[in-house]
N, CA, C and O of each residue as an XYZ file, in Angstrom:
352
protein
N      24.822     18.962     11.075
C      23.856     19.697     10.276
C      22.491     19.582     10.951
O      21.962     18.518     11.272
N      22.005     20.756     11.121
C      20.549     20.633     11.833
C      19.389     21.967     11.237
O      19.502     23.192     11.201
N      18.607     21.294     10.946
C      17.119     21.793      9.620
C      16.994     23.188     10.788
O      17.212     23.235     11.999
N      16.599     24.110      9.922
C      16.686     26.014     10.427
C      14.649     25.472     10.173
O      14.078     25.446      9.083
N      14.022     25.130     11.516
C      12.864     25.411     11.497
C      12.027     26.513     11.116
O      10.952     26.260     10.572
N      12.458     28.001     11.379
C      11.934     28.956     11.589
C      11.765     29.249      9.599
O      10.884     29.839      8.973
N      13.057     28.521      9.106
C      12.946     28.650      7.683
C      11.768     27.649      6.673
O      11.257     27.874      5.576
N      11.656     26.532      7.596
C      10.952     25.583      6.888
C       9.413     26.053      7.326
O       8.471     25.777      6.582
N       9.211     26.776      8.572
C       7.699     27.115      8.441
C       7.309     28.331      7.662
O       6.161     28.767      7.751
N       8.304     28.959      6.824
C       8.395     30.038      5.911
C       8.002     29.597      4.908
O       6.962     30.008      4.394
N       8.787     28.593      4.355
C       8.785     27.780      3.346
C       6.830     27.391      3.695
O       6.053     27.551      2.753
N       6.485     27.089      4.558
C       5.519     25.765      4.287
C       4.024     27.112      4.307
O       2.908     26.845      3.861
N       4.375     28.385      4.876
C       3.552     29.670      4.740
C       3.320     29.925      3.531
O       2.153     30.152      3.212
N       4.598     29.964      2.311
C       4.244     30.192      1.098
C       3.707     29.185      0.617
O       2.727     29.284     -0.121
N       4.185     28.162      0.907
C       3.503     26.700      0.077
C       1.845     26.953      0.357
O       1.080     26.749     -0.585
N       1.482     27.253      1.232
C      -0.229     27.297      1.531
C      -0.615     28.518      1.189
O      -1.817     28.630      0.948
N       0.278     29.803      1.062
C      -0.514     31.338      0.738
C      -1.838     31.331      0.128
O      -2.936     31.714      0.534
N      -1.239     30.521     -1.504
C      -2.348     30.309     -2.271
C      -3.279     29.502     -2.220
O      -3.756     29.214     -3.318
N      -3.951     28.778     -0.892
C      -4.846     27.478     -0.931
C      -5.792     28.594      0.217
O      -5.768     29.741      0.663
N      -6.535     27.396      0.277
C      -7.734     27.818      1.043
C      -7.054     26.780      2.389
O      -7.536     26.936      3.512
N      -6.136     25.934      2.216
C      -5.872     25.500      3.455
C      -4.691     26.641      4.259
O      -3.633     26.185      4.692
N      -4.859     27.404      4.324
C      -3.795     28.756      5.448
C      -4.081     27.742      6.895
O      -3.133     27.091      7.333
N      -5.235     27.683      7.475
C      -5.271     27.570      9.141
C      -4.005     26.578      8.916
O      -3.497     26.139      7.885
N      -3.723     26.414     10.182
C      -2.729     25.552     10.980
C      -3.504     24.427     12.009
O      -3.670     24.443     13.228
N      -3.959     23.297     10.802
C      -4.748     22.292     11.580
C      -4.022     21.212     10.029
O      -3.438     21.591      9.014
N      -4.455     19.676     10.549
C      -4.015     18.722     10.141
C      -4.058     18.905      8.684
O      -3.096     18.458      8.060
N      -5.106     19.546      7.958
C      -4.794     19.391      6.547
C      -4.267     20.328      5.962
O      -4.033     20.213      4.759
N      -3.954     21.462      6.628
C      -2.951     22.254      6.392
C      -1.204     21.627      6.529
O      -0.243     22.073      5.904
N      -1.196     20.928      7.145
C       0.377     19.723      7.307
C       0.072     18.756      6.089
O       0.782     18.794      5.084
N      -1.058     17.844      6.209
C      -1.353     16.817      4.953
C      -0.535     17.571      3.703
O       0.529     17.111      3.289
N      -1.188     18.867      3.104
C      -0.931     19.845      2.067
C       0.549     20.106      1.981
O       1.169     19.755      0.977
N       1.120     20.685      2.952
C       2.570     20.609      2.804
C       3.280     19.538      2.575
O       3.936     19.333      1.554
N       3.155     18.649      3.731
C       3.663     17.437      3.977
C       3.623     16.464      2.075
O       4.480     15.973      1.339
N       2.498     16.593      2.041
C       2.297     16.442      0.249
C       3.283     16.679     -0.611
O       4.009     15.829     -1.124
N       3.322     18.198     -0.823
C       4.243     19.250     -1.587
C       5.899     18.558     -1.358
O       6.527     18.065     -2.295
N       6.220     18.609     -0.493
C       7.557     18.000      0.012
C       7.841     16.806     -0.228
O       8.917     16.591     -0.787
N       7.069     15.808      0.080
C       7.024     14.473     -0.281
C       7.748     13.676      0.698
O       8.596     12.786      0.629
N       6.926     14.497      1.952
C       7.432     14.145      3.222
C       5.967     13.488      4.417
O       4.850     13.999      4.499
N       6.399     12.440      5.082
C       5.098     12.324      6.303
C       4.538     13.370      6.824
O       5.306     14.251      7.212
N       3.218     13.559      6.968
C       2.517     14.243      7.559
C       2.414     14.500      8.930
O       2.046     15.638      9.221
N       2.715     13.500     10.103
C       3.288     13.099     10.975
C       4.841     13.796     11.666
O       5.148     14.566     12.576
N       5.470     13.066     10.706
C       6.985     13.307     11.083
C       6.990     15.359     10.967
O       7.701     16.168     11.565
N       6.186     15.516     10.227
C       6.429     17.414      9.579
C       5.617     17.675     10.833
O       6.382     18.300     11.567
N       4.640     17.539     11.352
C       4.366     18.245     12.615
C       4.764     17.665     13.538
O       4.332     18.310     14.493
N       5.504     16.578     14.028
C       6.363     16.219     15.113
C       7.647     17.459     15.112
O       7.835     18.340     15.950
N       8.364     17.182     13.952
C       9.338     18.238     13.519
C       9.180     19.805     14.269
O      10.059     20.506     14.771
N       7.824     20.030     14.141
C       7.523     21.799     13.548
C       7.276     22.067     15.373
O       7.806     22.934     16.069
N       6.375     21.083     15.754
C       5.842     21.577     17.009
C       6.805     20.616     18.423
O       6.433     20.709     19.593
N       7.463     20.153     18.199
C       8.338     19.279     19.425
C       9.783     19.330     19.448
O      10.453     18.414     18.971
N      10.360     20.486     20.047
C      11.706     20.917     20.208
C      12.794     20.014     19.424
O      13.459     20.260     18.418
N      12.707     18.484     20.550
C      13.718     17.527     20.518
C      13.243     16.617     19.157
O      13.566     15.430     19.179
N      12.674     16.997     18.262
C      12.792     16.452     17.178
C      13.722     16.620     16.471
O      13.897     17.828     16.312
N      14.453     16.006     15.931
C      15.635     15.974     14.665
C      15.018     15.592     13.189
O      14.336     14.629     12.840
N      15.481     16.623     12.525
C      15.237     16.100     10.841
C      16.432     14.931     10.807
O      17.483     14.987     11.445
N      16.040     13.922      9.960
C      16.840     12.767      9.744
C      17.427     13.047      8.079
O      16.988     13.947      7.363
N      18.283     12.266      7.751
C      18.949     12.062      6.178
C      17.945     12.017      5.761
O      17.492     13.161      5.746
N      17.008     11.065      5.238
C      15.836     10.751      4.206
C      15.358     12.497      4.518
O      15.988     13.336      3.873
N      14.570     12.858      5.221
C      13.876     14.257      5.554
C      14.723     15.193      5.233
O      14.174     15.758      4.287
N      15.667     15.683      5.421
C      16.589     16.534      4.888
C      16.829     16.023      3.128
O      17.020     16.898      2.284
N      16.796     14.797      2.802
C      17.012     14.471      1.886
C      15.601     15.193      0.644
O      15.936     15.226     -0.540
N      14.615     15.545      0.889
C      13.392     15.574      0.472
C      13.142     17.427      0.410
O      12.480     18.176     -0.309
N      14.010     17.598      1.506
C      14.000     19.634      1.511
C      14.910     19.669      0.128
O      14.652     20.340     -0.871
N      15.920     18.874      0.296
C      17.150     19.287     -0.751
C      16.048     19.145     -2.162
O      15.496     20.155     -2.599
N      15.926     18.405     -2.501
C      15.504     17.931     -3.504
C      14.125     18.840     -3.749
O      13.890     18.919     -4.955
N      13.413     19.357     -3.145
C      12.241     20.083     -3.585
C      13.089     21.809     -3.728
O      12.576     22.761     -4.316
N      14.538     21.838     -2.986
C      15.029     22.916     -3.566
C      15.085     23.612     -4.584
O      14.746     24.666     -5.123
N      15.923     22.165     -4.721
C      16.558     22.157     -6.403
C      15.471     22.091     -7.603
O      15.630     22.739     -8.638
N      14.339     21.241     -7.372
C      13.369     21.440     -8.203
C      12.472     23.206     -8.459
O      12.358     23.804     -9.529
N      12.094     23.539     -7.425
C      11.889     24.988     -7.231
C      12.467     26.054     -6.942
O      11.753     26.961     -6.512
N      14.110     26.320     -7.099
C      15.182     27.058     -7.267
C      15.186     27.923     -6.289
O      15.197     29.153     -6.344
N      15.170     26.710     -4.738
C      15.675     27.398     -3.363
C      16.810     27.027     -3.006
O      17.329     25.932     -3.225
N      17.337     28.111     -2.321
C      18.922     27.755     -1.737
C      18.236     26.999     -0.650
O      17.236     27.318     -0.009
N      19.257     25.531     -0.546
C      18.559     24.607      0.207
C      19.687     25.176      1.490
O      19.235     25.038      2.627
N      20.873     25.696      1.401
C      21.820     26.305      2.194
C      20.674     27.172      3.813
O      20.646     27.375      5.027
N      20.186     27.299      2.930
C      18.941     28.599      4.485
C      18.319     27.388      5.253
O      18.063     27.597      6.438
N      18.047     26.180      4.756
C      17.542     25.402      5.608
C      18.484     24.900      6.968
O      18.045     24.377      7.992
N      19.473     25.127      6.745
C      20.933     24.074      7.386
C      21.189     25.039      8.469
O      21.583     26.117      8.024
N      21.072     24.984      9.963
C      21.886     25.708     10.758
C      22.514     25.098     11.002
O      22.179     23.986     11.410
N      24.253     25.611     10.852
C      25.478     25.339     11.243
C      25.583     25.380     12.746
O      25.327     26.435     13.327
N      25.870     24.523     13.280
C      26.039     24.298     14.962
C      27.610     24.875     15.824
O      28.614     24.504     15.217
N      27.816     25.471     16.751
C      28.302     26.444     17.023
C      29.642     25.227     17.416
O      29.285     24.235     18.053
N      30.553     25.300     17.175
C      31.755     23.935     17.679
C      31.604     24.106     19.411
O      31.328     25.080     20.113
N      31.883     22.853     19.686
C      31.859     22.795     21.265
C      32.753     22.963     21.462
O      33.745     22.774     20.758
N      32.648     23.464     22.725
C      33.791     24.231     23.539
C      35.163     23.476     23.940
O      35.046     22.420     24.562
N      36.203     23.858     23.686
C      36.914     22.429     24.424
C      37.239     22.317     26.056
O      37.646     23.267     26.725
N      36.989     21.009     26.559
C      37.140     20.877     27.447
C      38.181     21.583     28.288
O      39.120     21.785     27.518
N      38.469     22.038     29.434
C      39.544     22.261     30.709
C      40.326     21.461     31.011
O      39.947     20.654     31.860
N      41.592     21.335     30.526
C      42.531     20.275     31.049
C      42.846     20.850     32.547
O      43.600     20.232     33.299
């Protein structure tokens, strides 16, 4: 299971629509990072550094702000393509 970024900076666009924090600078992350009830840190490591992985606890915190605000937490999850099998 691996977090659909392109969905969570959707998510974190509407979360700010209504603030005066829109730019994309640290307290615009603080604000989200808030909302989620997630590090401020770890959410822009996440957003801006490829080889970041969402972990259980962090995935654990999307689910749960889903379900509280009646998102399919399903759009967050990209399903990973099965590896190929090897060449005997």
């Amino acid at each position: 299971m691996e977090l659909n970024k392109d969905r969570l900076r959707q998510l974190i666009a509407d979360l700010l629509k209504n603030t005066e924090k829109i730019r994309k600078n640290s307290e615009g992350y603080r604000e989200a990072a808030r909302r989620l009830g997630v590090p401020a840190p770890h959410l822009h490591r996440l957003l801006n550094k490829p080889e970041t992985k969402a972990g259980v606890v962090f995935m654990g915190k999307i689910r749960d702000y889903c379900k509280e605000n009646g998102l399919n937490f399903d759009e967050f999850i990209l399903e990973k393509a099965p590896e190929p099998a090897p060449d005997d």
